[in-house]
MDAnalysis code that builds the backbone (N, CA, C; Angstrom):
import MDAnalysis as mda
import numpy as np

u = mda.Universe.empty(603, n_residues=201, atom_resindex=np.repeat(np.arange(201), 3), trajectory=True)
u.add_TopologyAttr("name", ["N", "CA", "C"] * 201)
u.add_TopologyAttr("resid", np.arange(1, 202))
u.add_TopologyAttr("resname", ["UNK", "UNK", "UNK", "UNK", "UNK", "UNK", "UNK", "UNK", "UNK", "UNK", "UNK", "UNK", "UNK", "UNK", "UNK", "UNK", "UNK", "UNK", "UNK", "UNK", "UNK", "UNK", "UNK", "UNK", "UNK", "UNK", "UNK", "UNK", "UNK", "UNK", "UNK", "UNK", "UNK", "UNK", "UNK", "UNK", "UNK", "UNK", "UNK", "UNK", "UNK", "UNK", "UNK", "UNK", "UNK", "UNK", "UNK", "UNK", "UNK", "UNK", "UNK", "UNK", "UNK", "UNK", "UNK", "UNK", "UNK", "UNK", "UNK", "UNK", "UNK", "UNK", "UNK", "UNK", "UNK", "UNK", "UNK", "UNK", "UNK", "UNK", "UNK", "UNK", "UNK", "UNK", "UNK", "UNK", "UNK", "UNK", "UNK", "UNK", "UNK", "UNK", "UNK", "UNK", "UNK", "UNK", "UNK", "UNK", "UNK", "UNK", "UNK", "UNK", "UNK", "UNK", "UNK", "UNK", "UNK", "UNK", "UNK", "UNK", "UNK", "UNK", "UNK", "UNK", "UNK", "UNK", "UNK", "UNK", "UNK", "UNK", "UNK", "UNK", "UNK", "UNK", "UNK", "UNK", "UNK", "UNK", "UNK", "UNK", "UNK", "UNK", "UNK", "UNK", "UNK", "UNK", "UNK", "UNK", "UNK", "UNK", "UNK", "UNK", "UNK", "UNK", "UNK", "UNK", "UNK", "UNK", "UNK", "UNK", "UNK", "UNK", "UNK", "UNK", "UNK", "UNK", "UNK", "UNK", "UNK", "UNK", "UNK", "UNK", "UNK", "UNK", "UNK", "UNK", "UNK", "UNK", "UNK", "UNK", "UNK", "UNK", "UNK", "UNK", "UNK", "UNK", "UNK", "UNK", "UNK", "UNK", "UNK", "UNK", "UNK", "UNK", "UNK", "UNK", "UNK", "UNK", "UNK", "UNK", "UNK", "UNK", "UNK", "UNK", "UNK", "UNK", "UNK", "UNK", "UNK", "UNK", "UNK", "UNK", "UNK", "UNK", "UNK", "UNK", "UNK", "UNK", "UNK", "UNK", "UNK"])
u.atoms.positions = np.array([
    [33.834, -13.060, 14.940],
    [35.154, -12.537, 14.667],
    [35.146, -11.024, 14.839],
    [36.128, -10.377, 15.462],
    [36.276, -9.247, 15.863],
    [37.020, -8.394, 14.860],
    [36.523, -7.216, 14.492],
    [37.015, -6.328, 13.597],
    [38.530, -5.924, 14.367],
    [39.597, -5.770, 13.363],
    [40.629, -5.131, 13.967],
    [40.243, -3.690, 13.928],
    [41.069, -3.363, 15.356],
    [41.323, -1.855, 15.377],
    [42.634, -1.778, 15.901],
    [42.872, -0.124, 15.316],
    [44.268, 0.452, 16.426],
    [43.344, 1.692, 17.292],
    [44.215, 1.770, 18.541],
    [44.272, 3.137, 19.311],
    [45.567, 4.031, 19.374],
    [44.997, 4.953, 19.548],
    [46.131, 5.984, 19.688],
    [45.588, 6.600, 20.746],
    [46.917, 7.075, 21.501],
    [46.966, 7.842, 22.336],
    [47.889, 9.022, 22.832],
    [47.641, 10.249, 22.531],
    [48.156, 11.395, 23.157],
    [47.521, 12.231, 23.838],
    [48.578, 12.928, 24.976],
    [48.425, 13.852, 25.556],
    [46.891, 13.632, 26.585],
    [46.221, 12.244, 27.260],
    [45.612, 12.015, 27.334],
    [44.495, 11.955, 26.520],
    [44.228, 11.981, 25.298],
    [43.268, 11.765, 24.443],
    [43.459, 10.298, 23.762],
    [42.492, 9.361, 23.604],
    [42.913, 7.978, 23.377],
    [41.251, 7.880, 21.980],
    [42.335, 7.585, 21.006],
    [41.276, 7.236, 19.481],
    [41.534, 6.533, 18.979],
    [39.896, 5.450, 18.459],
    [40.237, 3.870, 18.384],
    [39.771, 4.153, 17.423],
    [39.985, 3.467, 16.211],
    [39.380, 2.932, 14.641],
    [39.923, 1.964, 13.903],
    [39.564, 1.695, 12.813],
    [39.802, 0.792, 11.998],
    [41.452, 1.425, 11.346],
    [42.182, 0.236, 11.129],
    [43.423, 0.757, 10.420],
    [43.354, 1.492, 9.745],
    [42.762, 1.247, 8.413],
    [42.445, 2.221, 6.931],
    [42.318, 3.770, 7.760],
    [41.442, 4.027, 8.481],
    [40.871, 5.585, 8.937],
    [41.883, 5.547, 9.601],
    [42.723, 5.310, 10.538],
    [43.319, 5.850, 11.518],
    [44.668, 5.871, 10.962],
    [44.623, 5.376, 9.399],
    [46.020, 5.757, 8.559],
    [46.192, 7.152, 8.141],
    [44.707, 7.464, 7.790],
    [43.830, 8.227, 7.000],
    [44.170, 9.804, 8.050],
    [44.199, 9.518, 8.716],
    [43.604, 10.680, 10.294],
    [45.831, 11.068, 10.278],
    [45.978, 10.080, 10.884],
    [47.685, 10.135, 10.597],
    [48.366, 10.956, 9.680],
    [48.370, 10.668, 8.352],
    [48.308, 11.254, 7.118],
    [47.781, 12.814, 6.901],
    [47.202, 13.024, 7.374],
    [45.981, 14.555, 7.378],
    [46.667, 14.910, 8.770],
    [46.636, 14.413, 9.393],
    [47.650, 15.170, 10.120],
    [49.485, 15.421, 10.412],
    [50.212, 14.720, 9.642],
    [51.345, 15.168, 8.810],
    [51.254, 15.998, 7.893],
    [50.153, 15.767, 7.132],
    [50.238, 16.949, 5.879],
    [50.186, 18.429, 6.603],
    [49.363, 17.914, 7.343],
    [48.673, 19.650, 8.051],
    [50.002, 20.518, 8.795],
    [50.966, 19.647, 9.493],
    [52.296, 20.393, 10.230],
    [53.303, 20.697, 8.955],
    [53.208, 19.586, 7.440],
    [54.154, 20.057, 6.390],
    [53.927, 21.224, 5.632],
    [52.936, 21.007, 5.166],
    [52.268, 22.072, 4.024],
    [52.540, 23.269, 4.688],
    [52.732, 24.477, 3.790],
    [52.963, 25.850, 4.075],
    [51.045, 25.919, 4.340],
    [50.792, 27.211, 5.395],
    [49.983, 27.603, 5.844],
    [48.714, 28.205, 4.679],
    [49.224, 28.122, 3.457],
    [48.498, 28.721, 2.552],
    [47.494, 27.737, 2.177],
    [48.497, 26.394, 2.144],
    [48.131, 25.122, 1.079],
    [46.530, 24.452, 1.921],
    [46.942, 24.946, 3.143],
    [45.602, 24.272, 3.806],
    [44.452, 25.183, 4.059],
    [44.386, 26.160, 3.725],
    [43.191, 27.044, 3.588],
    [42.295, 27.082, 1.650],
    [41.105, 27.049, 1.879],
    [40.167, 26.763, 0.872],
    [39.597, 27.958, 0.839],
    [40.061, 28.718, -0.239],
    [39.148, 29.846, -0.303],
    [37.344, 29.516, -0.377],
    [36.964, 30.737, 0.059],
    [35.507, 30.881, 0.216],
    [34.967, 31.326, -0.730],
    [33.858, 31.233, -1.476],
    [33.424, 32.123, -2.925],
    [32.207, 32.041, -2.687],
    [31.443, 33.126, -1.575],
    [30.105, 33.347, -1.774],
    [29.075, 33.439, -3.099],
    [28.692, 32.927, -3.333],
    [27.465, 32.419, -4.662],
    [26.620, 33.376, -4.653],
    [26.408, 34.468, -3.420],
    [25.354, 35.030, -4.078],
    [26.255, 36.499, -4.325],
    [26.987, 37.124, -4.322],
    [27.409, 37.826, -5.361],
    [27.153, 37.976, -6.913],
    [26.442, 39.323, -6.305],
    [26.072, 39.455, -8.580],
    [27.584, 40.063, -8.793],
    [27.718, 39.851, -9.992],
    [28.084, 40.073, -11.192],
    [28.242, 42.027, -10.855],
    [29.649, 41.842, -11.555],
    [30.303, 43.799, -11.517],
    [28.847, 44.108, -12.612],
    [28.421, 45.314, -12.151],
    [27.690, 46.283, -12.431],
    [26.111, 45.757, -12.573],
    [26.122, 44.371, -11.897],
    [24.676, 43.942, -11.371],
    [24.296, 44.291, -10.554],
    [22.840, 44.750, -10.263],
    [22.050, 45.067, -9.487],
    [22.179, 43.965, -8.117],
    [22.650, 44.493, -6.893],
    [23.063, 43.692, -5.544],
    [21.568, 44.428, -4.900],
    [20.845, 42.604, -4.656],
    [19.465, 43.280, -4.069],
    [19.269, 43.460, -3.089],
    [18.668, 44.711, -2.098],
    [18.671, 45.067, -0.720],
    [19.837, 45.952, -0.655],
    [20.883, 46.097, -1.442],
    [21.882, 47.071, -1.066],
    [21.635, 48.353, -1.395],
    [20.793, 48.637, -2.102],
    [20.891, 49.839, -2.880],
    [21.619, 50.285, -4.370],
    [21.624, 49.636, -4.914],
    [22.554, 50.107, -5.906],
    [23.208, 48.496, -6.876],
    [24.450, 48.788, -8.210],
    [24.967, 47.857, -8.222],
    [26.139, 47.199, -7.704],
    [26.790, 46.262, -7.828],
    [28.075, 46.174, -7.563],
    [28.626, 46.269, -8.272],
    [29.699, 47.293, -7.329],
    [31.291, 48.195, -8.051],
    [32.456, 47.313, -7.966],
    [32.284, 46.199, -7.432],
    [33.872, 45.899, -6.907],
    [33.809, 45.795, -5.879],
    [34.890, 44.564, -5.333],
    [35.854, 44.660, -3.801],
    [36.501, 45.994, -3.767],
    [36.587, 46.441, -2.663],
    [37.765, 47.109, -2.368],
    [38.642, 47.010, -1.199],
    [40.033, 46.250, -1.483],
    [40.684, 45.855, -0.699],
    [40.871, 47.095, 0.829],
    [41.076, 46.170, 1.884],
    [41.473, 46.996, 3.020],
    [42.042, 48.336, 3.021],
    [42.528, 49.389, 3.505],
    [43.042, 50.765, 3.520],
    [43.034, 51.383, 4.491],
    [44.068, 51.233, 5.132],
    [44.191, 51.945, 6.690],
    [43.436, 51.612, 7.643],
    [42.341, 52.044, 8.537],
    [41.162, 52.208, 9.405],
    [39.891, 51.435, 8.451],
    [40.190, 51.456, 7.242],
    [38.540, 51.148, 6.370],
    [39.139, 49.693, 5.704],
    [37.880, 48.519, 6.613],
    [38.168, 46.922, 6.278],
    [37.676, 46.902, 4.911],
    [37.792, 45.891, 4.159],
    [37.446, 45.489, 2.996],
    [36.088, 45.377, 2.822],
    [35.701, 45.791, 1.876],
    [34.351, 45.948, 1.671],
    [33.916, 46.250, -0.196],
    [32.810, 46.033, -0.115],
    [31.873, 46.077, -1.579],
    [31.807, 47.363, -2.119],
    [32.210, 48.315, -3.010],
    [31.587, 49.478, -3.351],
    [30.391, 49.386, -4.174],
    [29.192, 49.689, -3.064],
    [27.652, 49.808, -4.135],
    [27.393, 50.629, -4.634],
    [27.165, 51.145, -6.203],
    [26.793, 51.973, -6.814],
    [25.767, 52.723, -6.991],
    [24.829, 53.590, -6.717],
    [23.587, 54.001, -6.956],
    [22.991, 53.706, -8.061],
    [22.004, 53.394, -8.257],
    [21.462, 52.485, -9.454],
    [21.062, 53.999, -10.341],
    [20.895, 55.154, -9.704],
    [20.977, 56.650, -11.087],
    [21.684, 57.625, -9.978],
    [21.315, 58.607, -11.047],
    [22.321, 59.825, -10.479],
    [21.370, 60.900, -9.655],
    [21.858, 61.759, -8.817],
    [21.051, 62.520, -8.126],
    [21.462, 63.775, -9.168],
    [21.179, 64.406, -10.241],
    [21.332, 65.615, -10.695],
    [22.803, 66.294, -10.671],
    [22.543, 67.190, -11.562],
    [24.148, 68.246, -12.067],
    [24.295, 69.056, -10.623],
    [25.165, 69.322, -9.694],
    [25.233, 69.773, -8.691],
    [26.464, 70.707, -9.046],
    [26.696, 71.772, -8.129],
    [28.190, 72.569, -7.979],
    [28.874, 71.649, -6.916],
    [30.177, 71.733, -7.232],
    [31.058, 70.600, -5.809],
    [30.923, 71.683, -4.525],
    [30.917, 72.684, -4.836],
    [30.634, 74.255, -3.749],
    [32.365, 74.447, -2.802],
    [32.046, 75.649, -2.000],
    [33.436, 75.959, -1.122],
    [34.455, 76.419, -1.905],
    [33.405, 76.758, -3.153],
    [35.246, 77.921, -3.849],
    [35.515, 78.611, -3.058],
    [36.955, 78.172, -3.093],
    [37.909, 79.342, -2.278],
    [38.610, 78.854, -1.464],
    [38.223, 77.834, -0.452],
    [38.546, 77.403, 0.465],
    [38.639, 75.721, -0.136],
    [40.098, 75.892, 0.889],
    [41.188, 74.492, 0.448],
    [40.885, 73.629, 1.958],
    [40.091, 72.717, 2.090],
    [39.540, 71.700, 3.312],
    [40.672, 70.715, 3.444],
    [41.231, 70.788, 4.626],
    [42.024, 69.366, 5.103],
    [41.115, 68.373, 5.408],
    [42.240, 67.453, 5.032],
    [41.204, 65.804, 5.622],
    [40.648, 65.262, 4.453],
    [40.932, 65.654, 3.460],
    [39.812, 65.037, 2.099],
    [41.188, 64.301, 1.131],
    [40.761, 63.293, 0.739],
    [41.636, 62.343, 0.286],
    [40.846, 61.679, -1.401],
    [42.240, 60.938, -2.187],
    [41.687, 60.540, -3.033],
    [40.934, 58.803, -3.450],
    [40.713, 58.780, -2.152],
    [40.385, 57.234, -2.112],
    [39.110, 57.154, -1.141],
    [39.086, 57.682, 0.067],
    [37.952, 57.591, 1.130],
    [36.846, 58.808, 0.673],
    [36.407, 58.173, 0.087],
    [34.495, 59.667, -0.195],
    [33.770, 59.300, 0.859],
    [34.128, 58.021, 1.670],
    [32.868, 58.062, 3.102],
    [33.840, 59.412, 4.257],
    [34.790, 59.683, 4.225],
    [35.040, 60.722, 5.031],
    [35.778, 62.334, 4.469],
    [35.322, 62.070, 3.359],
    [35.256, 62.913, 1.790],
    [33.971, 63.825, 2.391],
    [32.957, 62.785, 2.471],
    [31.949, 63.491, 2.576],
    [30.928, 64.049, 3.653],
    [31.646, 63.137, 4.638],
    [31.631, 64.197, 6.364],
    [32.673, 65.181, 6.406],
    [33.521, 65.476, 6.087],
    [34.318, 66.753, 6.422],
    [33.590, 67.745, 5.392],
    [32.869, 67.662, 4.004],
    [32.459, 68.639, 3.080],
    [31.075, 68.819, 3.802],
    [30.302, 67.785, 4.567],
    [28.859, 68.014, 4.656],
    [28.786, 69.037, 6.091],
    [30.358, 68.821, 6.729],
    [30.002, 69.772, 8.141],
    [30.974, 70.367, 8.270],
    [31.324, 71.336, 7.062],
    [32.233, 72.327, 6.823],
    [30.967, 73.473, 6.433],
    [31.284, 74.748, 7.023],
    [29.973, 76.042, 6.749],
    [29.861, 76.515, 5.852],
    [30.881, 76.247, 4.402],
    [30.052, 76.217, 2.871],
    [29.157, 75.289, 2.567],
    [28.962, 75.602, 1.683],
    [27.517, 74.643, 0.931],
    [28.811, 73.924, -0.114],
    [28.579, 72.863, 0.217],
    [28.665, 71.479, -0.619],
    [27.609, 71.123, -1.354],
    [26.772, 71.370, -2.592],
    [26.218, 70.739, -2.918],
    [26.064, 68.991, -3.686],
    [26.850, 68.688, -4.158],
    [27.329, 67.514, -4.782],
    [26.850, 66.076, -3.535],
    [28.014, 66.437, -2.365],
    [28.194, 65.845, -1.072],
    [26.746, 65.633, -0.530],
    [26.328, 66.767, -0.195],
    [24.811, 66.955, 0.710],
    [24.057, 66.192, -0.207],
    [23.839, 66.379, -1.489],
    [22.824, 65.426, -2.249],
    [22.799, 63.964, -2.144],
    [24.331, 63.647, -2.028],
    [24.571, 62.105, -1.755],
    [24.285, 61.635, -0.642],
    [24.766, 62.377, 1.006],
    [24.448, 62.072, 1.902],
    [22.951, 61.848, 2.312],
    [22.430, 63.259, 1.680],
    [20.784, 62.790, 1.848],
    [20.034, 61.516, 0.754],
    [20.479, 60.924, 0.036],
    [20.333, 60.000, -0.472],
    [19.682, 58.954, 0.157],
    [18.697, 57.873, -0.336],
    [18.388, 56.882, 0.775],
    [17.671, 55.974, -0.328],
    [17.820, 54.816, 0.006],
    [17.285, 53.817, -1.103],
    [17.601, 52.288, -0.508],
    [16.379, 51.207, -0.493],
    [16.719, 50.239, 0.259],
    [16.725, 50.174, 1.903],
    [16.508, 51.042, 2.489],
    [16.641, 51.541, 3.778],
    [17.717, 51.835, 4.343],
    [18.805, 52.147, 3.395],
    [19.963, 52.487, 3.689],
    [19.903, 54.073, 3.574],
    [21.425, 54.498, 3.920],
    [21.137, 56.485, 4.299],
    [22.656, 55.948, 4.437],
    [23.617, 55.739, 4.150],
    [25.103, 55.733, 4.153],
    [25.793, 55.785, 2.684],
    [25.210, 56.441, 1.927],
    [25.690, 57.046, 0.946],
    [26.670, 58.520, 1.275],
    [27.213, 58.237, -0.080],
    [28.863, 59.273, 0.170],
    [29.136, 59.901, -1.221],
    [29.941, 61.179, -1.840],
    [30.097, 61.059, -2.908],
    [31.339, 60.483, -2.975],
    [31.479, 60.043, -3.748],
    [32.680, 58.612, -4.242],
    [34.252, 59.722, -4.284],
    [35.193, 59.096, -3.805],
    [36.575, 59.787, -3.458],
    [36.789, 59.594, -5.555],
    [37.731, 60.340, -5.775],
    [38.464, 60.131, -7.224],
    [38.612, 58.624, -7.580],
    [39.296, 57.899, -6.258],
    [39.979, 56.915, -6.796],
    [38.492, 55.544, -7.040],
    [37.764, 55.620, -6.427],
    [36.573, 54.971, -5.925],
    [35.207, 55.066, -7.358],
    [35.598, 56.561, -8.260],
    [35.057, 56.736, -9.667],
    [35.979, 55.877, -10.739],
    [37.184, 56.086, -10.494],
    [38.369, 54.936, -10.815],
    [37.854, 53.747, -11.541],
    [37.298, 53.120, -10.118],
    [37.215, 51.055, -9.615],
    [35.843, 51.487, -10.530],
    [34.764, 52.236, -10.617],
    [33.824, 52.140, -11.003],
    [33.613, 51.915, -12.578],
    [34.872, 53.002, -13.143],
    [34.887, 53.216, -14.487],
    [35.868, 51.304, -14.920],
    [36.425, 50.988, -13.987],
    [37.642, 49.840, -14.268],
    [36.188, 48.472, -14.498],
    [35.513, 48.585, -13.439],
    [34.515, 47.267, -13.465],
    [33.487, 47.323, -13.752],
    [32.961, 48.656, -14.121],
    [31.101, 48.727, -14.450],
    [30.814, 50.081, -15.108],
    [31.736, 50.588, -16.104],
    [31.693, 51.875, -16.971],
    [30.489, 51.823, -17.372],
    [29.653, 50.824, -17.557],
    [28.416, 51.213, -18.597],
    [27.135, 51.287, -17.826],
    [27.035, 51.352, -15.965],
    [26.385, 51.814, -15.200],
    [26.220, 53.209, -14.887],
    [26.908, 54.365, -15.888],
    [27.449, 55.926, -15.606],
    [26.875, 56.391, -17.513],
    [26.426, 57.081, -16.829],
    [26.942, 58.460, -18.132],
    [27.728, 58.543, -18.886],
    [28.409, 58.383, -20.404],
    [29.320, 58.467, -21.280],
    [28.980, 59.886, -21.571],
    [28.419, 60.749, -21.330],
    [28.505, 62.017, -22.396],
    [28.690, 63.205, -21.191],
    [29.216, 62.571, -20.030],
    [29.072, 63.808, -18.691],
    [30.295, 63.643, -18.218],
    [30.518, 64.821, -17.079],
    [31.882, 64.622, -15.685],
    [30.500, 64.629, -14.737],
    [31.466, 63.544, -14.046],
    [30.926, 63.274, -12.766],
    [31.810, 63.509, -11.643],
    [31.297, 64.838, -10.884],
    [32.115, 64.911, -8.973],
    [32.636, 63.836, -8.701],
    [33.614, 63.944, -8.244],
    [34.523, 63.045, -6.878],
    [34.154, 64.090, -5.790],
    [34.582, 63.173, -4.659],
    [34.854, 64.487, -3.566],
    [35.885, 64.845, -3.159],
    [37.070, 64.136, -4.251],
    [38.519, 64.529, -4.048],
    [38.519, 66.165, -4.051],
    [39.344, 66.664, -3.495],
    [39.813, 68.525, -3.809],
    [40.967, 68.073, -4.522],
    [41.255, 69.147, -5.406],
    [42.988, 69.517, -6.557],
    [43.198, 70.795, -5.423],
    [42.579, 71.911, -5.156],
    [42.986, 72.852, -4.457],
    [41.685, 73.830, -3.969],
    [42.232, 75.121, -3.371],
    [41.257, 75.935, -3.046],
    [39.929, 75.709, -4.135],
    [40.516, 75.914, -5.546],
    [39.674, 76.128, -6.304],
    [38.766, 75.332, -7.691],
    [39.787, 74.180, -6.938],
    [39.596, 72.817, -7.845],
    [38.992, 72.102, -7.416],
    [38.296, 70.587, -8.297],
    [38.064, 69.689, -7.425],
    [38.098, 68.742, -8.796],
    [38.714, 67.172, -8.491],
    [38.455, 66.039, -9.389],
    [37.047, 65.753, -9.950],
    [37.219, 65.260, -10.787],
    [35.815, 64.547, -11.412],
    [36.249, 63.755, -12.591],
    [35.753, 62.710, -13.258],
    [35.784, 61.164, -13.687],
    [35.098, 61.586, -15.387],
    [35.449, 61.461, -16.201],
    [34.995, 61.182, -17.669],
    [34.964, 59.846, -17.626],
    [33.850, 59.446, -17.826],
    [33.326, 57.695, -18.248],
    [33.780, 57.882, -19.527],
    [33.276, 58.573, -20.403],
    [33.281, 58.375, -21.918],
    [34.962, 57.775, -22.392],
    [36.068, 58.170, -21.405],
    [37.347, 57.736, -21.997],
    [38.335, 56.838, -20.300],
    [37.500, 56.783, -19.259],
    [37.965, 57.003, -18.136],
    [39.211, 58.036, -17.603],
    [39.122, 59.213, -18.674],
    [40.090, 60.374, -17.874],
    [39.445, 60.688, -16.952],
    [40.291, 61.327, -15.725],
    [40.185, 61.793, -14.521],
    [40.917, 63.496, -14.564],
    [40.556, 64.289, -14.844],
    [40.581, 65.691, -14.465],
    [40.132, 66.824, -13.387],
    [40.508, 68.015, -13.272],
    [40.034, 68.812, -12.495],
    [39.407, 70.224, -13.256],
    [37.908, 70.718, -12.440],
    [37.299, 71.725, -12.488],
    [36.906, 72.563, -11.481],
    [36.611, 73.744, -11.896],
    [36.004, 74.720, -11.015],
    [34.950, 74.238, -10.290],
    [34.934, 74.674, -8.889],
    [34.124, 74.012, -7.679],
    [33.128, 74.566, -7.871],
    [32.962, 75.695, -8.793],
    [31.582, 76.430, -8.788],
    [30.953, 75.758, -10.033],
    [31.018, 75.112, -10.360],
    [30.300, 74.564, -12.093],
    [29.945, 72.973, -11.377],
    [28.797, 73.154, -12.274],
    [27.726, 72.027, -11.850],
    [28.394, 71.149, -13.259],
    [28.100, 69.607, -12.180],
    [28.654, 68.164, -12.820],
    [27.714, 67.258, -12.487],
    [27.863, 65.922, -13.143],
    [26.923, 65.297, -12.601],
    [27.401, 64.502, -11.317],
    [26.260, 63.741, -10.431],
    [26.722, 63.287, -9.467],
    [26.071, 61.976, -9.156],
    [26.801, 61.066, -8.680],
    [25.933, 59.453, -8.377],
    [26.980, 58.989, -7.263],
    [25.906, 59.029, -6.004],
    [26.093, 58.410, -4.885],
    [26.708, 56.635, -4.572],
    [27.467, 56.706, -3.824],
    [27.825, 55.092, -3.720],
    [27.772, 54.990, -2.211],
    [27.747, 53.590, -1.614],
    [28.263, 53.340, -0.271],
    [28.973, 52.263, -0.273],
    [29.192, 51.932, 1.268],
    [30.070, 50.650, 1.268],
    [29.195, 49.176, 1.597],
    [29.343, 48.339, 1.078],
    [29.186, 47.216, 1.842],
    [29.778, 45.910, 2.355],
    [29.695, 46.392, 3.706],
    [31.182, 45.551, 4.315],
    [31.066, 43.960, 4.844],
    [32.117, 42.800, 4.306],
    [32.320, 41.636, 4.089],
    [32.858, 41.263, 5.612],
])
């Protein structure tokens, strides 16, 4: 005795199975033209992601957070330096640098590192290297922000820590962990400083 089957055929493609499956196949494919475009996508949840302000191994540092897309810069991981490189001056009193923003410290800290004042803060981060990485940056204002929002107790409570945001000629942002205020100081006064980079998804 011969098993029933059906075939189908479109568009020259011809598929034979058992009723049950080829109800099955039918079905999954009505749903797939009804459903809004959302309903049929399964988010992804990589497993090996540590934990905000866990040590991410091989990256250098812990993890800070996603940070959603932003102009030119795709979405990516902010890794934290697992310590701080020392009290630095942000440097360039006097002079007010275009191009420096409160969110991007990866181009925060190429316009301060190859501008002909001394940046110290910047240069310490850039020369930074750990893991075999060397793409460390000092962290934009908003980027000390995400840090203080998801992993405050990876930082200093009793210090200011540099951004590489500028306030003006003679200013520059920096981050209180101890309350997460965000204020501005003199570019000539040494703060503390802890390098981050990106790591991109």
């Amino acid at each position: 005795m011969k098993a029933d089957t059906i075939s189908i055929e479109a568009q020259g493609i011809k598929i034979k199975g058992a009723p049950d499956r080829m109800v099955q196949l039918l079905m999954a494919g009505l749903l797939a033209h009804t459903l809004p475009p959302a309903a049929n996508v399964q988010p992804i949840v990589p497993a090996d992601i540590p934990a905000l302000g866990a040590e991410w191994p091989g990256q250098g540092g812990v993890n800070g957070g996603l940070v959603a897309a932003r102009g030119d810069v795709p979405a990516h991981y902010l890794i934290i330096a697992a310590k701080d490189v020392g009290d630095r001056e942000w440097g360039g009193r006097g002079t007010e640098l275009k191009g420096l923003s409160k969110t991007d410290g990866y181009t925060n800290t190429e316009v301060l590192c190859s501008d002909d004042e001394k940046h110290p803060a910047a240069n310490a981060c850039a020369e930074y290297q750990v893991d075999g990485h060397h793409d460390f940056y000092l962290p934009a204002a908003a980027e000390l922000y995400q840090g203080w929002l998801n992993c405050p107790e990876v930082f200093a409570q009793d210090c200011y820590y540099w951004s590489s945001s500028q306030r003006s000629a003679y200013l520059a942002f920096y981050m209180y962990f101890g309350d997460g205020g965000q204020y501005y100081n003199g570019k000539g006064n040494e703060l503390r400083v802890r390098p981050v980079r990106r790591f991109f998804i």
